[in-house]
N, C-alpha and C positions, 0 to 999 in steps of 0.2 A: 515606420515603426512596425516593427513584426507584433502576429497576436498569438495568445498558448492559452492550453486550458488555467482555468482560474487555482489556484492552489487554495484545499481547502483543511489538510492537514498537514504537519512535518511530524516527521517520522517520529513515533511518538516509545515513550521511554518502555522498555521489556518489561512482562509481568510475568510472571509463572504462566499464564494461560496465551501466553503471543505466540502462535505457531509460525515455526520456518517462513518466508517465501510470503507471508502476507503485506502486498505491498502497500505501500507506502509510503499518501501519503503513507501512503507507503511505504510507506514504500515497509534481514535478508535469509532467503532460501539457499540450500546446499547448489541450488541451480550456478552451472558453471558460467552461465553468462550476465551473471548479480556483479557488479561492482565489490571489489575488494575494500575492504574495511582498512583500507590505509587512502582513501580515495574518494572521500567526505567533502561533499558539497561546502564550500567556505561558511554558510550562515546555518548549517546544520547545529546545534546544538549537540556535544556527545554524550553515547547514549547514559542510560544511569541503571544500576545493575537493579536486580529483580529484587524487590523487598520478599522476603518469607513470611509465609503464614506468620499472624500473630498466635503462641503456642497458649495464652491465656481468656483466649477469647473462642466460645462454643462454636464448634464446626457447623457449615450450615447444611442444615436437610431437606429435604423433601416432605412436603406437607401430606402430598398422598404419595400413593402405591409409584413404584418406575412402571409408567405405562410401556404396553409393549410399543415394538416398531412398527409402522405404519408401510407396508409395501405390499398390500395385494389391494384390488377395486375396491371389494364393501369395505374394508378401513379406511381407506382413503376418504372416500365417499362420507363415511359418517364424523371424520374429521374434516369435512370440509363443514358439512351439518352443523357439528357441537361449536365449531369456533366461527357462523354465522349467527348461531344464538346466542354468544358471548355478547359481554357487554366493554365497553372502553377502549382504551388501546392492547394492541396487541404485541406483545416480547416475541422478538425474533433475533433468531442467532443460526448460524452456517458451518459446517465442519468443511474442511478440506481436506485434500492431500500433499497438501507442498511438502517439496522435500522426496515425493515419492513419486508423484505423478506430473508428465508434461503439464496433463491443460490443470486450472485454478475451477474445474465445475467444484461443484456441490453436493458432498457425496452423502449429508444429512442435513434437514430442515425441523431446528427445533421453536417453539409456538406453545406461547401461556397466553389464557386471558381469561380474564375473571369471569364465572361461569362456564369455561369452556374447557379448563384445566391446562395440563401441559401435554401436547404431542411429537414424536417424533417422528418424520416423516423420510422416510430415505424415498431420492428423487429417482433412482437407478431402474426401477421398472416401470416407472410413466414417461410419457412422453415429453409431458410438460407439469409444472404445477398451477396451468391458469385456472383452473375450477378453484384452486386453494387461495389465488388473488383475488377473485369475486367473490369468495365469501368475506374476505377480509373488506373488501370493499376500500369506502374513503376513510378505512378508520386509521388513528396516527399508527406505525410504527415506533416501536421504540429498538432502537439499536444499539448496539457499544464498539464503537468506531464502525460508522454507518460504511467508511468507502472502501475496508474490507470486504465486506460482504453482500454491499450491492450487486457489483459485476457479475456476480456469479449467481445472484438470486435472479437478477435479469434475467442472463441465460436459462433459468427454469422458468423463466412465462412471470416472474413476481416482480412487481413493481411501484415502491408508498404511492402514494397521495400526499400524505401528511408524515413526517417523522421526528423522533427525537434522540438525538444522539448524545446517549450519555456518558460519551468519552470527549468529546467536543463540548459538553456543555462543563466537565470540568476543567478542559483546557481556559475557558473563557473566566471561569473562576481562580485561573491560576495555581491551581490544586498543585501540590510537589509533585504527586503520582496519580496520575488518571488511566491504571489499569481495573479492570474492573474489580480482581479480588481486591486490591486496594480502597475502592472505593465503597466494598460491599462490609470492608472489618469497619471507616471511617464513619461510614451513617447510619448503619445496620448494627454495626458490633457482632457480626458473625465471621470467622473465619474463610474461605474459600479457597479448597484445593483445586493447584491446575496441573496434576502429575500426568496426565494425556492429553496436554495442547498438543506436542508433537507425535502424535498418532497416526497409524496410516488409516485413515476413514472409509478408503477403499478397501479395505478389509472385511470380510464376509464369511460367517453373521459377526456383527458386531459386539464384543464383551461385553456383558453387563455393567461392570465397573468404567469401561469407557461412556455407555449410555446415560448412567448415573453422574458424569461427570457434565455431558449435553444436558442434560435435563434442566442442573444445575445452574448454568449457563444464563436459564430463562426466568430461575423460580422468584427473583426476587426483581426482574430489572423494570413492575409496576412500579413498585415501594421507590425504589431510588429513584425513578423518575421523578415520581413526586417530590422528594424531599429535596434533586437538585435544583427544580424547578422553585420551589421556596427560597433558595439561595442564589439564582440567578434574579429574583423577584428582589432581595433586600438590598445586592448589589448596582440595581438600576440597568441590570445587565440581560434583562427578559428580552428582549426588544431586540439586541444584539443576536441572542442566539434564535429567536426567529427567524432572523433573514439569514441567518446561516443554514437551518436546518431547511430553511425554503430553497435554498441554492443548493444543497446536496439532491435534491428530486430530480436534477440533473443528472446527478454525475454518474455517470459508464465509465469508467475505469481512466487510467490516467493515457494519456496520451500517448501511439507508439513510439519509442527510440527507435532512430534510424544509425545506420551502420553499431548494431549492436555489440558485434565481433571485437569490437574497440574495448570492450569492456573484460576482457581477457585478462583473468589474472597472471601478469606476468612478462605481459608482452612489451612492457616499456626498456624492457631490456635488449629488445632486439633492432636494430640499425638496417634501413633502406628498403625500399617498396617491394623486392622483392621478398623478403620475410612477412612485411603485412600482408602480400595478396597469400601468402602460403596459409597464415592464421585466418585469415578471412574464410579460404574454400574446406580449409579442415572445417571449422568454427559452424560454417553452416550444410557442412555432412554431418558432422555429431547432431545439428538441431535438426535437422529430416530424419535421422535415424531415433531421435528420442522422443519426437515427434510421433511418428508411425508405432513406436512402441511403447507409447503414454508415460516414457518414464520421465526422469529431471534427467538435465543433458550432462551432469555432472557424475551420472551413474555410467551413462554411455563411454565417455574420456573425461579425463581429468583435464584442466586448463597447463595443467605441467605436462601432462603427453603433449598436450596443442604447440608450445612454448618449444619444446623438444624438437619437434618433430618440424618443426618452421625453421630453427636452428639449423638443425643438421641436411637437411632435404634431401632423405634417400631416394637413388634413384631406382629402386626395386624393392618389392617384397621383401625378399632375403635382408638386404641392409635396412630395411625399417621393423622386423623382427630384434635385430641385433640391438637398437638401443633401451634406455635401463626403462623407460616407462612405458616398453612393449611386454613387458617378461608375466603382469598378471593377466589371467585368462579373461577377462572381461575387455583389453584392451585391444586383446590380440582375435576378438569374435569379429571383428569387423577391416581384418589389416587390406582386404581385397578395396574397401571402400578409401579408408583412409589413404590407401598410393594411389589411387583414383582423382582423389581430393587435390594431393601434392603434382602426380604430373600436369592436370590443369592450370595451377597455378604457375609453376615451371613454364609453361607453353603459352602463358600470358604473352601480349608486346605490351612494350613498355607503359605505353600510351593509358592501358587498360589497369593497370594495376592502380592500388589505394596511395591515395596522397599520404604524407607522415600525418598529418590531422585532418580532423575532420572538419569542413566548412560548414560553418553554422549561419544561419540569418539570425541569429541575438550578438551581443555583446561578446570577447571573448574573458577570459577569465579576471576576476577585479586585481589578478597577482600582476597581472601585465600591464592595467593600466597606467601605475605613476608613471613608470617613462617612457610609455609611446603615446598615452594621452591623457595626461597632466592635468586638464579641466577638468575632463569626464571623474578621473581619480577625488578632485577634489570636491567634485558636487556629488560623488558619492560617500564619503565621509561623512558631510555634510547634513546628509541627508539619514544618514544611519543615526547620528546622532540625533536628530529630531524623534526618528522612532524612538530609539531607546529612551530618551527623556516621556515622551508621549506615552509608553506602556508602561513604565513606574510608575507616572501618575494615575493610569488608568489601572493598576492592577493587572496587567495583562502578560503574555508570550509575546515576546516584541515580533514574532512570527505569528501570532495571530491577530494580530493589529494590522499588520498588514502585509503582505507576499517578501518577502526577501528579493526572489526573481525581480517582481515586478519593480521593487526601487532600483536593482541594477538596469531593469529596462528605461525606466522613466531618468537616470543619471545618465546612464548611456548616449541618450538621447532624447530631448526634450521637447516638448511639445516648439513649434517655430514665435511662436507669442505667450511666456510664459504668465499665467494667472490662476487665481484659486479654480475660477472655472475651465481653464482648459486642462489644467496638471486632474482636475477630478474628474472632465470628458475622460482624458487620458487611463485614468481610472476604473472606470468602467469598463471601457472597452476589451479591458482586460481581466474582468470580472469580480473587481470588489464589489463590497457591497456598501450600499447609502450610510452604511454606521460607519465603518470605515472611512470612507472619502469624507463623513463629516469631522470627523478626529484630525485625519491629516491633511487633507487635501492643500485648505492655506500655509499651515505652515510647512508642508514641502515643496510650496511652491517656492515661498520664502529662499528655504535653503538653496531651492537650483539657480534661482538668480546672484544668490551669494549676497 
């Protein structure tokens, strides 16, 4: 049985403040190599549109003054000071630039904590921010979807000890919307605009009204810690989100996809290995060139150039000017690189080109199994249906009860002696947690033996 990172969120529903390109559980950004939004994971839930401001409930403010931004030594310095004399846990929240820029760093670091106030700390002129981890020490973080904004606070030297995720702790409460304005009109009663989620953060100096909207971000996510922690407490549900938010101290980013190029929108249209190996060597010229030039690879070509240009396979400059997604000037900056891309592909043997799919060590997809493997089909029904019974009763997302992946892994293929304790070894290994495997474990075992 193959093993994957543990899945610790699905892709959770848009708010006004969800920027581009934050993935995942990510998991989409304008980036050309995101999966097309007709090409949804079978046990994804879809998604649910962005609730609006509530217009009868007071906008939320800022208790004190917008502190300035934090990018030269003595500020830094003395914010690492004021928020090692803070007291409690610390609000932390990350801007990026998806959408605008190749990598997912951190192009601002914003931080409340009581006595400490709020600061803004742009990462762009240190080297790192581990003097800003050692002040903060073992104290909890509080997050709002922690695996956003982990991988990139890593990358600056930052890393909890302890955290609290309070986009996660309302999944677990089952909440309809666990975006944060959402969550900040439902227990706070104040408003929360996110009119520069999709902002380029690598923008310099940074708008005031963009800052104001950072600031914001942090000013309240003590209070709702507290109060979702109250309602995690009456649900019997504390206990659950502990060993969640203990299993997130782990997680660096979700796992890399291999043969990314597959994810091309558009390319299902094209017929026999030698148009995949064309999309392929385009595919990863545009990401070395968007790469090198920090932008999204979707700025560099479009996935309809990629598509085009795999179709037709000019064998020259000349005739790869001549088609329709060569004619804007953005596409045509790089036409030396892209016949480049094409005649290597061209000059492939056969041997060397991309199979029509891609060979995976998991399961293949649950659409294929009734009639090539009929069991497997039926001890995954099965077995779906347990969950879903199981998070009604529990109040839960039948995706955070327990992996989707992982019941296709575990119907897939079953532990060779099936029992409550081997289907919850089975479990583990693949990174539930003890609340989980004690909810399902027996009766998924049940299910796999039929």
């Amino acid at each position: 049985m193959t093993s994957f990172e543990p899945e610790f969120l699905v892709p959770r529903s848009p708010d006004p403040g969800e920027q581009p390109g934050r993935p995942e559980p990510s998991s989409g950004s304008p980036s050309a190599d995101q999966k097309p939004a007709d090409q949804k994971p079978a046990d994804q839930k879809p998604a649910q549109e962005p609730a609006a401001p509530d217009p009868g409930l007071p906008p939320l403010t800022l208790r004190d003054p917008l502190p300035p931004v934090v990018d030269t030594v003595d500020a830094y310095r003395e914010t690492c000071r004021a928020i090692a004399r803070g007291t409690g846990p610390v609000a932390i929240d990350a801007e990026r630039a998806s959408g605008y820029r190749y990598s997912q760093r951190a192009y601002l670091v914003q931080l409340r904590r009581v006595g400490s106030g709020t600061h803004l700390v742009d990462p762009v002129p240190f080297d790192d921010l581990t003097d800003l981890d050692d002040a903060i020490g073992d104290s909890e973080w509080i997050l709002h979807a922690a695996t956003q904004d982990l991988p990139c606070l890593t990358e600056a030297g930052m890393r909890p000890r302890a955290l609290f995720d309070t986009e996660l702790a309302g999944r677990l409460l089952n909440l309809p919307r666990v975006g944060l304005a959402t969550l900040v009109e439902q227990f706070l009663g104040h408003s929360l605009a996110k009119e520069h989620s999709a902002a380029d953060w690598s923008t310099r100096p940074l708008p005031d009204p963009w800052l104001l909207y950072a600031a914001l971000d942090v000013e309240v996510l003590v209070e709702l810690r507290d109060l979702l922690e109250v309602e995690l407490e009456k649900a019997g549900k504390l206990d659950w989100a502990h060993q969640e938010f203990e299993a997130l101290l782990t997680f660096t980013g979700p796992a890399p996809k291999t043969d990314r190029w597959r994810r091309t929108s558009g390319m299902h249209r094209l017929r026999g290995r030698r148009n995949l190996g064309l999309v392929r060597e385009l595919w990863e010229m545009r990401d070395e060139i968007a790469q090198r030039r920090d932008t999204t690879p979707g700025r560099v070509l479009a996935d309809a150039a990629i598509v085009e240009m795999a179709t037709a396979a000019p064998t020259d400059v000349d005739e790869l000017k001549g088609l329709r997604t060569m004619r804007g000037r953005g596409a045509r900056r790089h036409l030396n690189d892209w016949q480049r891309a094409i005649d290597t592909a061209l000059a492939l043997p056969e041997d060397e080109l991309p199979r029509s799919s891609m060979r995976g060590d998991g399961p293949p997809p649950p659409r294929a199994w009734a009639e090539k493997h009929p069991d497997a089909a039926d001890r995954l029904a099965r077995c779906r249906d347990v969950v879903t019974t199981l998070a009604d009763r529990h109040d839960l997302p039948a995706e955070n009860l327990i992996s989707p992946g992982l019941v296709r892994e575990l119907a897939w293929e079953p532990p060779a002696e099936i029992s409550p304790d081997t289907v919850g070894a089975a479990l583990a290994a693949r990174g539930a947690r003890p609340w989980q495997i004690e909810l399902v474990g027996a009766l998924l075992a049940e299910a796999l033996t039929g």
